[in-house]
N, C-alpha and C positions, 0 to 999 in steps of 0.2 A: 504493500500500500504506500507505506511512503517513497520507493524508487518512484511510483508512475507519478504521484505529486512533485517529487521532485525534477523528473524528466520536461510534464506539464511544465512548470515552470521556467526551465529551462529554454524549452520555443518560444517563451515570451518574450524574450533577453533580446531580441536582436539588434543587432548596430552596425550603421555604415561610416563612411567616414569620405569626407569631400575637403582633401588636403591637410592640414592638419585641426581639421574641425568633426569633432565625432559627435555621432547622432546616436537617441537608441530610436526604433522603430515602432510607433504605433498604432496598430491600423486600427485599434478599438475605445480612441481614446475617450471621443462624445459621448455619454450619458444619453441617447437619442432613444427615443419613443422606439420601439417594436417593428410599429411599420410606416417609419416618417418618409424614408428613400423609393416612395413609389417609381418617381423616373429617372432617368438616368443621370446619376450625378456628373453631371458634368464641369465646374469650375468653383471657383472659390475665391474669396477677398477676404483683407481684416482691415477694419476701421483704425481709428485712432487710440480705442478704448483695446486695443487687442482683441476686440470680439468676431468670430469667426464667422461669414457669410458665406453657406453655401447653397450654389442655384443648380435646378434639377431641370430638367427636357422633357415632355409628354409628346406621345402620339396620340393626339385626339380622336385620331380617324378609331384609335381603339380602348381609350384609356376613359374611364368614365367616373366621376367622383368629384372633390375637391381636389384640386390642383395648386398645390403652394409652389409660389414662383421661387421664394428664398427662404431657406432656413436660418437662424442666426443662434450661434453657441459663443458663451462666455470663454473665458480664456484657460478656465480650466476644465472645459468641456461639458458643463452643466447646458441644455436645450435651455433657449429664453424665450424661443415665440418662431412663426410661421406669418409668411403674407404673400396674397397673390395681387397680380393683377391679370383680368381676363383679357387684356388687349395682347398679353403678350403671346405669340403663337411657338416661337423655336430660339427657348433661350441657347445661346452659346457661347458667352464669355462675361464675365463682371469685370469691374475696375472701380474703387475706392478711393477718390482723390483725398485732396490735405482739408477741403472743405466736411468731409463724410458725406460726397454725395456719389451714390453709387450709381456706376453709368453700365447699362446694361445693353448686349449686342442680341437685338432681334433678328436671327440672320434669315429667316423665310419672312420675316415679315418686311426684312430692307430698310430697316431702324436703328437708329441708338438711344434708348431711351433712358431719362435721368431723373432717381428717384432720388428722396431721403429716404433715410435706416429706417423709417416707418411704414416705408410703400407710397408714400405720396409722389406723383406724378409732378416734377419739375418742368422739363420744357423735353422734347423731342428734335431729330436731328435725321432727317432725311422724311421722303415722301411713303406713308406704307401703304403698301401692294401695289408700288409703281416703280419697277426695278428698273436702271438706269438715272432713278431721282436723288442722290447721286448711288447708291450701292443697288449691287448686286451678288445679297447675297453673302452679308460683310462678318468677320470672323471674331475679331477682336478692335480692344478699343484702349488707351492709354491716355491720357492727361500728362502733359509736360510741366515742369516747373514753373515757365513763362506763362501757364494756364492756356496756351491752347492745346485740340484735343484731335490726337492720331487716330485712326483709323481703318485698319486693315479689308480690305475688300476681295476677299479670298476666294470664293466659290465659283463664281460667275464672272469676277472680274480678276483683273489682274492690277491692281492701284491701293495706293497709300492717297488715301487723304487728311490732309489737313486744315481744323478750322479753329476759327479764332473761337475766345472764353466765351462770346453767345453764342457759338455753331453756325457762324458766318462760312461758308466755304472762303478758303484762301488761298490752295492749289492744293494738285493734284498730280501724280509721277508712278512711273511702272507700266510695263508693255509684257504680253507674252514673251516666253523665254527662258533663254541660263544663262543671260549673259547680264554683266552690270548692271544693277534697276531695273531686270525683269527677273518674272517669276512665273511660277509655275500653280500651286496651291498658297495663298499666304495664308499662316493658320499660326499666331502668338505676335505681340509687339509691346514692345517697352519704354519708355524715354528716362533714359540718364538723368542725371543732376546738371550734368554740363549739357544738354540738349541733346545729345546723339541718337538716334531713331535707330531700336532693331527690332529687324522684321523678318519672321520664321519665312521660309520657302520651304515648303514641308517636303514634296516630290523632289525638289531639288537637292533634299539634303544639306543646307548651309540654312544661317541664320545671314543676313546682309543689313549691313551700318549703314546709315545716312544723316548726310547736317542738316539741322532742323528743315533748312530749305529744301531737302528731297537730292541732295548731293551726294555720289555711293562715296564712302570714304575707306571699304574693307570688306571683309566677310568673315564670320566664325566656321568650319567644320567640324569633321567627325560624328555627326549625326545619322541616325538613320531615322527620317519622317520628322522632324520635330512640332515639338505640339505647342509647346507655350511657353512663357518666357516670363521669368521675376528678376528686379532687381534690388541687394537688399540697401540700407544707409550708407556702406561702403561703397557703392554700385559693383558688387559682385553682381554677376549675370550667373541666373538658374536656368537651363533649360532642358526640359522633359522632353523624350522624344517615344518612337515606338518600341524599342526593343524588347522590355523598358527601362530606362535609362535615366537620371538625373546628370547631366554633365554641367558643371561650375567653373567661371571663367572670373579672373580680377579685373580691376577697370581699365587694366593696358592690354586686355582681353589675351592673354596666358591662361590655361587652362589649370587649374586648381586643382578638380578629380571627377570624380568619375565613379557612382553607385545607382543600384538596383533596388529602389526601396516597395515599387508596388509589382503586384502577383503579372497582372495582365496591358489593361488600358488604360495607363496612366494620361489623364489630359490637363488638367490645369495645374498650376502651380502660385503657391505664394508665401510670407512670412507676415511673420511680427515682430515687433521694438526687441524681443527677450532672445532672435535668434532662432525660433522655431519654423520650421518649414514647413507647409501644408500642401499635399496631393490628392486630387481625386480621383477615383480608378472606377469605369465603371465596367470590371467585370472582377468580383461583385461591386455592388453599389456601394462606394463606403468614402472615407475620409481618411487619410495616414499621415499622423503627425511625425516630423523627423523631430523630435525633441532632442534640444543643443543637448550637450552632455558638459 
């Protein structure tokens, strides 16, 4: 009796290490209701408070019931509340600026829409169910320092857009391709502290740099598919890919390390002030904290 408890225990233990920063690994760490992860967990942010938002995706055509857009957990993983809203059709990325306003990426619906931590409805950013208004189908979404706000147009298109702090469009850059400023899937995007724009090319295998202007300045590899992208106070750059893979880069983009912290589909990625790393994998549905060690 006591070997298997102690064995049990044992598989709990796990830890990776991303240069010399060591994590344990934990994929059970929320206190979450039974059956809160109806759809597929797909991304995650943290406020200013450390508190943990994660947004789920439905198939309507099959999924029938209450549909919470986002869930939100404390920081030490205690559930604090649930909120939808019904406009949104196919969530696929969050992002948490310094205001706590969480900007959300409708990407069937061809939107970016921007809530407070409560669900209220801020302002809107593109035309919805009128693709080409300016997206097509857009993947992810970043806020720069200067407060304007990137845009990844991943599915249908091939462009980074950027717009000023109301969602004024201000330009636009990115053509089909592998070659400098084109892409292929764009799916993850970040903005440094010093402005630097990167932007996942998932098919193509690299992450690609640009000056705020939409100027390529570089590129990261070693990926295979990459999915999303954090960067933390330091601007270390996180980036999850498919294999699955967490690869960590410093802000003169050298590569740090290199771990496997979730089972299958690791897609979004993020942290907190304390150093913790947060992934969502949806196979199974769940949430895996890299907690610092």
């Amino acid at each position: 009796m006591n070997a298997k408890l102690e064995t049990s225990a044992a598989r709990e233990d796990l830890f990776v290490q991303l240069g010399s920063r060591r994590y344990k690994v934990e994929r059970t760490w929320q206190n979450a209701p039974s059956d809160l992860f109806q759809g597929r967990v797909i991304d995650i942010a943290v406020d200013s408070r450390d508190r943990v938002h994660v947004c789920q995706r439905y198939d309507f055509s099959l999924y029938r019931g209450a549909a919470p857009t986002i869930h939100v957990f404390d920081a030490d993983g205690s559930y604090v509340k649930s909120w939808e809203n019904a406009q949104v059709q196919d969530t696929h990325h969050i992002f948490i600026d310094r205001q706590d306003r969480l900007f959300l990426v409708d990407r069937n619906g061809q939107q970016v829409m921007v809530f407070d931590l409560d669900g209220g409805l801020l302002f809107t950013i593109g035309e919805r169910g009128r693709p080409g208004s300016p997206f097509n189908h857009p993947t992810s979404v970043a806020v720069a320092p200067s407060g304007d706000i990137y845009v990844s147009d991943g599915y249908g298109g091939t462009h980074v857009h950027r717009f000023s702090v109301d969602g004024e469009l201000i330009s636009t850059w990115g053509s089909p391709g592998r070659g400098p400023g084109q892409f292929t899937t764009l799916h993850g995007l970040w903005v440094a502290s010093d402005g630097r724009v990167f932007v996942g090319d998932r098919e193509a295998d690299r992450v690609q740099i640009f000056s705020p202007e939409g100027d390529y300045l570089g590129e990261l590899g070693g990926f295979y598919h990459p999915m999303s992208i954090y960067g933390d106070k330091d601007d270390n750059i996180y980036v999850s890919d498919q294999a699955p893979r967490l690869i960590a880069f410093d802000r003169d983009n050298a590569r740090i390390g290199c771990c496997s912290p979730v089972l299958r589909e690791g897609h979004g990625v993020s942290g907190d002030s304390r150093g913790n790393i947060y992934l969502t994998d949806m196979n199974p549905e769940r949430v895996t904290r890299l907690a610092a060690c």
